[in-house]
N, C-alpha and C positions, 0 to 999 in steps of 0.2 A: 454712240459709244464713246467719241473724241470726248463728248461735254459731259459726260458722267466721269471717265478719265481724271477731263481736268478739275472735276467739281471735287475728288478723293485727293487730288495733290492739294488743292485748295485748304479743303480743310486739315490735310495735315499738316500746313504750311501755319495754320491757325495754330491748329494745336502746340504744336510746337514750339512757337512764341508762349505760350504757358510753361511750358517747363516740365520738372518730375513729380515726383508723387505727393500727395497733398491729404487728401479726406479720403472715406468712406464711398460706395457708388454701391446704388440698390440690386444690381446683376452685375454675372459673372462676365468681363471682358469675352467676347466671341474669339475665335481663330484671325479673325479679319482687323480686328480694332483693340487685339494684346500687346502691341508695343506704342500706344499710345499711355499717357499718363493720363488717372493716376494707377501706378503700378502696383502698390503696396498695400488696397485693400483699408485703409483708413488708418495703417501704422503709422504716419507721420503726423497725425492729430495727438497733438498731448489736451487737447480739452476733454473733460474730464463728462460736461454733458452737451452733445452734439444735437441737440434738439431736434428740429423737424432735417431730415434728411434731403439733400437737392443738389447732389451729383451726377450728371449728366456725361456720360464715356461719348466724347468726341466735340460737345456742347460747352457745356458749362459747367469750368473746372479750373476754379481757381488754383494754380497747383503751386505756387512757390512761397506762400503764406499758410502758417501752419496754426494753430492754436487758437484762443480764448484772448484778443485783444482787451476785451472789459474788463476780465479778470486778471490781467498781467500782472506777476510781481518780478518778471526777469525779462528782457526784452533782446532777442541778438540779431543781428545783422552778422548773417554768412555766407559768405562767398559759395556761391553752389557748387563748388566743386565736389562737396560729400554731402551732398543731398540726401544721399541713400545711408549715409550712418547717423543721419541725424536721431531721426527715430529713437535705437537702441541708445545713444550718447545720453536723450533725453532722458530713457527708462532709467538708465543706472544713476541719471543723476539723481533723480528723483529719489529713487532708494535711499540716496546720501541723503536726502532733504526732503525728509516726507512733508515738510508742509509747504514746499513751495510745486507739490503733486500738482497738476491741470492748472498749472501757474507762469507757466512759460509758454511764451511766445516766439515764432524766427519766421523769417526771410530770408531766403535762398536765391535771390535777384545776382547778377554779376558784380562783382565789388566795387568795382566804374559808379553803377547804377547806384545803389547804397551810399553810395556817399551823396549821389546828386540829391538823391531823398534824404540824407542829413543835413544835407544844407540848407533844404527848402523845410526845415521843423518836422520833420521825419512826416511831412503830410503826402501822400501818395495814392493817384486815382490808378484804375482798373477797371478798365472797359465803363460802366452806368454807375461804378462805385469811388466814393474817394474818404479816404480816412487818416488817422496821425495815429503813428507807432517812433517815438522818440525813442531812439534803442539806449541800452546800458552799455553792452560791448558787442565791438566791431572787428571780425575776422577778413583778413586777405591773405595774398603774401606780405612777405616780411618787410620788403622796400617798400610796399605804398605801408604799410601801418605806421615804419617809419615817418615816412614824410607825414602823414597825418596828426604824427606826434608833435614833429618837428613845426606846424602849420596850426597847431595848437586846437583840431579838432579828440584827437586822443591825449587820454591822461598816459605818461609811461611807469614804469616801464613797460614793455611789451613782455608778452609770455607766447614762445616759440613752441609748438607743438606737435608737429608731424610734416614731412617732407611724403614727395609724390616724383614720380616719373612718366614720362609720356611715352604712348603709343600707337600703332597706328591702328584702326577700326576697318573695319569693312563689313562685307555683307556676308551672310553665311554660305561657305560655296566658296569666297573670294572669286567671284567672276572675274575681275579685270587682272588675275593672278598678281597681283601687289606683293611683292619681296622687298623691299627697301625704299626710303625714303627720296631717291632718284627714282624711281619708278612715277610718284606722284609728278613730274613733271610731264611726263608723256600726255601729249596733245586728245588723247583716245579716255583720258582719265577724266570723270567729270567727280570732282571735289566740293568735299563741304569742312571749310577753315573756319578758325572762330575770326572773329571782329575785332582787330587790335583798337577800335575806339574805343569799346568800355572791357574787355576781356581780357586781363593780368595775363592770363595763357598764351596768347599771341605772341609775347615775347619770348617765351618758351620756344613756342613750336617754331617761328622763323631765327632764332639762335640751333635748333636741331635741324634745320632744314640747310645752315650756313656751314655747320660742320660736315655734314653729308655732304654739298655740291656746292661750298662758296655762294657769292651774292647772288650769281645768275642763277641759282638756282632757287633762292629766296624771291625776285624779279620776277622769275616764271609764275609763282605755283601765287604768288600773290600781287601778281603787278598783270603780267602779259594775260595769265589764264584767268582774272576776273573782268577783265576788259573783252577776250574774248566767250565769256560767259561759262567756260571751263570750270572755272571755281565759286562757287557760291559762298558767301560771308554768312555767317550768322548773325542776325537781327534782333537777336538776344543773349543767348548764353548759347553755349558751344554744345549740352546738351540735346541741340535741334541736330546736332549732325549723326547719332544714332538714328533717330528718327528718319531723317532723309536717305538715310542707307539701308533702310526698310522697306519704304515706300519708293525707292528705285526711282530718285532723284540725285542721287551720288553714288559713285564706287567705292567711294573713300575716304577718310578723315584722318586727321590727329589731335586724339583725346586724352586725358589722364589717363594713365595705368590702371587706379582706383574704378573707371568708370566702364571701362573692358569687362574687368570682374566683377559688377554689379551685372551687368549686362548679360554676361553668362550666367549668374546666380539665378537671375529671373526667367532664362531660358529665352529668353529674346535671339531673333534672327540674327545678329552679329558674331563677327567672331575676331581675334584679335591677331597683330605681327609684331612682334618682338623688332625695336630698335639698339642696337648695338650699346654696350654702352659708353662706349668712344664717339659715338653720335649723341647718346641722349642726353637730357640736360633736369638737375633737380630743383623741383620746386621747395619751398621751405615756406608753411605755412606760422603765422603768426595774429597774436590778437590784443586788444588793449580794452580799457575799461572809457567810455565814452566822457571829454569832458560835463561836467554836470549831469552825471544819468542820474536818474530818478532814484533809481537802485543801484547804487556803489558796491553795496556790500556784497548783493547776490550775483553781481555780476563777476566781482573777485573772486565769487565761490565756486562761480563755474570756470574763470580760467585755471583756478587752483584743480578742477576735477579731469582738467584735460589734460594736463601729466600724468596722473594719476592710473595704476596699472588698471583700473576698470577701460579709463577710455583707450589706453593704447592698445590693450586687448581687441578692441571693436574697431580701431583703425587698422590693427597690422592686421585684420580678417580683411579687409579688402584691400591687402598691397601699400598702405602706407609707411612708410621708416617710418623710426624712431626720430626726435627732436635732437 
């Protein structure tokens, strides 16, 4: 019983390092393997012909690479934090530009990560696979775009887009009754924080964590309780901490606001805690056109589309502000 246990942590631990929702899968997700990615049923594929289908629920699932890389005529690099509006953002673009329809391509990697794949010629392996996707325009927050600019990877100016707020996540039920952000420091709490190595969010969450309980409390939840194996880091993007609050490897996280409300949307086991907002802290997302991309123009098209009342529409539906 222990090694089949550990064999379902295992592979959700897999899974998870893939990310959110990506392609198409030939059966319906079971009750047992519904909050695994991919969630969304093949809406995050803007390829136009998906040919032989080979989605595998819990196996083999590329999930943070979307599209028709052959056919590319727009290429982005986005910070996953809105993984889950990708999808619609794409539909409506596409309406604006019907012929750049099954022509767009993204990555939903952590923005840390995207850059290290711009650096290396956008070449990037995955698991038995490896390929080049040189992006056009590159999303994060606002300061690393900045300094990207400033570093002569991004062309400027930047185009500022939609802000976000954080949350705390838990399991549905909230077993370890979690009220506030002091609460996460309690020793009886086993946590799942993102990675301040490649995760922009980091500095969010241990800035909300500083206004709630000062340093020692930032110390605690990410210094004291990862050493005593308390808190687990995310080994990829901070998406894995839903995940491990499913599978009853964590009590508890702090994630985008945005990704609470996805999470309910799809009926997923989580459920969310409101952080004050004299504790919480906003994010402000921003994006630039890639020195030398391939595609300039399309890439200016679509930051021009994300002002634009179609995309704010589909961000302020999952809790995004305004730019």
């Amino acid at each position: 019983m222990m090694a089949k246990r550990m064999s379902r942590h295992a592979a959700a631990l897999w899974l998870a390092l893939c990310g959110g929702a990506v392609s198409a899968h030939a059966a319906q997700p079971t009750a047992s393997t519904d909050f695994y990615p991919p969630w969304q049923k093949g809406a995050n594929n803007p390829s136009q012909d998906q040919g032989f289908e080979f989605t595998v629920h819990e196996a083999d699932n590329l999930a943070d690479f979307h599209g028709d890389i052959a056919n590319a005529r727009l290429i982005l690099y986005v910070g996953g934090n809105y993984f889950f509006a990708m999808a619609p953002l794409v539909k409506a673009f596409e309406t604006m530009h019907p012929e750049l329809k099954g022509k767009v391509y993204y990555e939903t990697i952590p923005p840390g990560l995207l850059v290290r794949q711009m650096k290396a010629g956008g070449r990037i392996t995955v698991g038995n696979m490896t390929w080049t996707a040189k992006p056009d325009a590159y999303f994060a927050g606002k300061i690393a775009v900045q300094r990207l600019i400033d570093n002569g990877l991004l062309a400027g100016p930047p185009t500022i887009y939609a802000t976000n707020q954080l949350a705390i996540m838990v399991p549905k039920g909230n077993p370890a009754h979690v009220r506030t952000l002091n609460d996460l420091g309690r020793p009886d709490i086993h946590l799942a924080l993102s990675n301040p190595e490649f995760e922009g969010v980091a500095r969010q969450i241990k800035a909300a964590f500083e206004k709630a309980g000062g340093k020692a409390l930032v110390d605690t939840v990410y210094d004291a309780k990862v050493k005593d194996g308390t808190t687990t880091l995310t080994r990829m993007h901070h998406r894995q901490t839903p995940v491990w609050l499913m599978n009853g490897r964590a009590e508890a996280g702090v994630t985008w606001r945005s990704e609470t409300i996805f999470q309910k949307e799809r009926g997923l086991a989580t459920e969310s805690v409101d952080i004050p907002p004299e504790q919480n802290v906003t994010g402000i997302y921003s994006g630039a056109v890639v020195k030398d991309a391939a595609h300039p123009e399309e890439a200016r098209q679509w930051l021009a589309f994300l002002v634009s009342p179609e995309a704010q529409g589909i961000f302020a539906h999952y809790g995004f502000g305004k730019p």
